[in-house]
C-alpha positions in Angstrom: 13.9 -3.3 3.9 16.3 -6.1 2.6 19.8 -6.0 1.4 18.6 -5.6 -2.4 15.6 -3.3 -1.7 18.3 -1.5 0.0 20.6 -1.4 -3.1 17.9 -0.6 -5.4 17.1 2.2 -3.1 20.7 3.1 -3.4 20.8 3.3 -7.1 17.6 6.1 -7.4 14.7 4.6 -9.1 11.3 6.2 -9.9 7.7 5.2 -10.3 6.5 7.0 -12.6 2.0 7.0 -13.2 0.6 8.2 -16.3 -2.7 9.1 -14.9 -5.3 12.0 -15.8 -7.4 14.2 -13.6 -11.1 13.0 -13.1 -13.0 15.0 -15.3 -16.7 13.6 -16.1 -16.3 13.0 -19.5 -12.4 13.0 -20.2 -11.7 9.9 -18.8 -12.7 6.2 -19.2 -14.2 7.2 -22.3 -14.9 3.6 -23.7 -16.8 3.3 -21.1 -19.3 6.2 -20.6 -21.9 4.3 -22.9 -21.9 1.2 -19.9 -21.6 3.6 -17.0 -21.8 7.3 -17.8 -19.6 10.0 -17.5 -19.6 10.2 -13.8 -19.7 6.5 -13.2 -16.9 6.5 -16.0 -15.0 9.3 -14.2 -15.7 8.3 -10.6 -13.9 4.3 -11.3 -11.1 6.1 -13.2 -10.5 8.2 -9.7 -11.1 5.0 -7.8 -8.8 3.0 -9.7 -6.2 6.0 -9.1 -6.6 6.1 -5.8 -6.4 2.7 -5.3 -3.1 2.2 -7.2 -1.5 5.2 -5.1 -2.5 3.7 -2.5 -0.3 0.3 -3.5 2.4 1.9 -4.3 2.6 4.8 -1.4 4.2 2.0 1.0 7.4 1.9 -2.1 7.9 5.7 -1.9 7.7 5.8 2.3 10.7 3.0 3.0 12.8 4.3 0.1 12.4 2.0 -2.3 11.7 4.4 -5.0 10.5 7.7 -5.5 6.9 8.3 -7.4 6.5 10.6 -9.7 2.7 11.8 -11.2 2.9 12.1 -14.7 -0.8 13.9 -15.5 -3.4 15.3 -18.1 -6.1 18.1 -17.4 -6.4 19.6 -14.3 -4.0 21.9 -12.0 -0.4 20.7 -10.1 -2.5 22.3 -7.1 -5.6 19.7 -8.1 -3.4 16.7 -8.5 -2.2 17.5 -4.8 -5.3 18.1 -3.3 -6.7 14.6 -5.3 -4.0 12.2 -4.4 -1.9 14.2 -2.2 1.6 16.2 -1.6 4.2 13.5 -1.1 4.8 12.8 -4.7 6.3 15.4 -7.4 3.7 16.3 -10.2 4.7 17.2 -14.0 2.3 17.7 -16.8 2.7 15.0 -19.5 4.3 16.4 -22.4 3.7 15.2 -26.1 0.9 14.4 -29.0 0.5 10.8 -28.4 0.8 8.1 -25.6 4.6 7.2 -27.2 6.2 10.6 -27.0 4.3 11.1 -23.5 6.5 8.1 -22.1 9.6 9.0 -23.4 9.2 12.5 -22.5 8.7 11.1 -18.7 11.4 9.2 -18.8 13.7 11.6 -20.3 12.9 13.8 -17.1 13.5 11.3 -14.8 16.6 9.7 -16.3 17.6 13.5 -16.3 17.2 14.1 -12.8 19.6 11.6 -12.1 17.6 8.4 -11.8 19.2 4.7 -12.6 15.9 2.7 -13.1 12.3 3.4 -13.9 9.3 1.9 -14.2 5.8 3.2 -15.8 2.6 2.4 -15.4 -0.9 3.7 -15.6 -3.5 3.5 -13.4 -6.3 0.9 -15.4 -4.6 -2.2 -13.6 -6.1 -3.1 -10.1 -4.3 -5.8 -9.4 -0.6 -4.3 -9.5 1.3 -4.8 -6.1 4.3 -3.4 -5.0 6.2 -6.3 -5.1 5.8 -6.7 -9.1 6.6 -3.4 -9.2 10.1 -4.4 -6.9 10.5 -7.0 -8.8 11.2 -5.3 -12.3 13.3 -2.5 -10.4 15.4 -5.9 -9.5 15.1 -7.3 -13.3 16.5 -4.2 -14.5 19.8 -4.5 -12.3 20.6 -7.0 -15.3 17.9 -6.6 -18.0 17.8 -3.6 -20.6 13.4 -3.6 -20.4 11.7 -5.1 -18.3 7.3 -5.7 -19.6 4.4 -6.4 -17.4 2.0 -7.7 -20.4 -1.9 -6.9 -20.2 -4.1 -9.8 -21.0 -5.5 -7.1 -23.4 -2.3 -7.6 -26.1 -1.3 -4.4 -24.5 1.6 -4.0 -21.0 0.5 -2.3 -18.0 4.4 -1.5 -16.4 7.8 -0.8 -18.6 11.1 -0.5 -17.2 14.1 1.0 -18.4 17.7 2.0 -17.1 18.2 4.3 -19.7 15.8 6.4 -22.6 15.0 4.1 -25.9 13.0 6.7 -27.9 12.7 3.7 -31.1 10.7 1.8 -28.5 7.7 3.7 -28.6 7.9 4.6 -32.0 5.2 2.8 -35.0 2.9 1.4 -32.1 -0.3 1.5 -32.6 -1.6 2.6 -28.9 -4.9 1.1 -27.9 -4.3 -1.9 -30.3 -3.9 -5.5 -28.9 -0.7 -5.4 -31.0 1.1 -3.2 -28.1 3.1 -5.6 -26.3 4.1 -7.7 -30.0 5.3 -4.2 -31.7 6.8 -3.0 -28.7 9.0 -6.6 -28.5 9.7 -6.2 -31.9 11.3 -3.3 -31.4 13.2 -4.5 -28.7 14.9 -7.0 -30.5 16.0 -4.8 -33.1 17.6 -3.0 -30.8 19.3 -6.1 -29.6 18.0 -5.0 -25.7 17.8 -7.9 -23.0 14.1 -8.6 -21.8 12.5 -9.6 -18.5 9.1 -10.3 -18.3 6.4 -10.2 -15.3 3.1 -12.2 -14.7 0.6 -10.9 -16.7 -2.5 -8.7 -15.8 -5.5 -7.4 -16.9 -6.1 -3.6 -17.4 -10.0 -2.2 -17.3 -10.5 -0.4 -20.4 -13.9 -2.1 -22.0 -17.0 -2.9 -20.9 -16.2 -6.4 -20.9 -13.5 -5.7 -18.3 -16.1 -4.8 -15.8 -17.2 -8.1 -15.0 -13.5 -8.8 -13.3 -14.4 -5.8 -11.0 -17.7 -6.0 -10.1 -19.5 -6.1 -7.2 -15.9 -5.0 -5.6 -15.1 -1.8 -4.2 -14.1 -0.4 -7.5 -17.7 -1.3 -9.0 -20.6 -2.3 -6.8 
């Protein structure tokens, strides 16, 4: 670990994932019509594992703790899915928006400085993005990881900004603008990562397959 990985271990940051438990049928639903509901459920778990799997090596040395934000299923099914070295809360809330701020009210709560969230559609997150907007937000007020989709797939805060999540029409390619726009009338500084593409549509697939996630 560096000198800054060091002090942003220092300063208690958190990963939090937005994920859901693989249910056929619950999941991935824009894509059950291409794949099925266990083809659609068993890349959802693949893509889960896969992004535990990246960011496991952040939680080991320190860097930040991960925290499992989930839908359906059990605490004790999470755990025995993805394993026991993280801590598990059920999301709380109606809609995506009040889901995120009600998981980063719990972890600014418990004491954290920073936070990051993210979701589990993106296969090409790496730890180091995911270091690098824990570093952005020693200075920056929100830090975005845009989707190529119009969409983000990571948001950091040092602090809870309820207004941020609030009139944005989740699912829309207009995430990322409306959520900007709200930044700026709130006057916060912004950092920005490379951007990425999330696999929500059929037309995503073609990025993934014939790889491990889709054969």
């Amino acid at each position: 670990m560096d000198s800054q990985d060091q002090e942003i271990s220092a300063e208690r940051c958190a990963v939090i994932v937005m994920t859901r438990y693989p249910e056929a049928g619950q999941v991935k639903t824009r894509l059950i019509e291409t794949l099925g509901e266990h083809g659609a459920a068993n890349l959802h778990k693949r893509m889960a594992e896969h992004t535990m799997s990246t960011l496991q090596p952040l939680h080991d040395i320190e860097t930040a703790d991960l925290f499992v934000f989930f839908n359906g299923g059990s605490n004790e099914q999470m755990q025995r899915w993805l394993g026991s070295s993280f801590e598990y809360q059920p999301q709380q809330g109606s809609n995506l928006g009040e889901k995120m701020v009600n998981s980063f009210k719990h972890i600014f709560n418990t004491g954290y400085n920073r936070a990051v969230i993210l979701g589990t559609d993106c296969p090409d997150i790496e730890g180091a993005t995911v270091v690098q907007a824990l570093k952005y937000l020693r200075s920056a007020d929100l830090v975005l990881g845009p989707a190529e989709d119009g969409g983000y797939y990571l948001l950091g805060l040092n602090q809870t900004i309820p207004q941020l999540f609030e009139g944005i029409e989740w699912g829309s390619d207009r995430v990322l603008a409306q959520t900007t726009q709200q930044a700026k009338q709130q006057n916060l500084s912004i950092e920005y990562l490379h951007p990425l593409r999330d696999i929500d549509t059929p037309a995503d697939l073609e990025s993934i397959r014939g790889t491990f996630l889709l054969p």
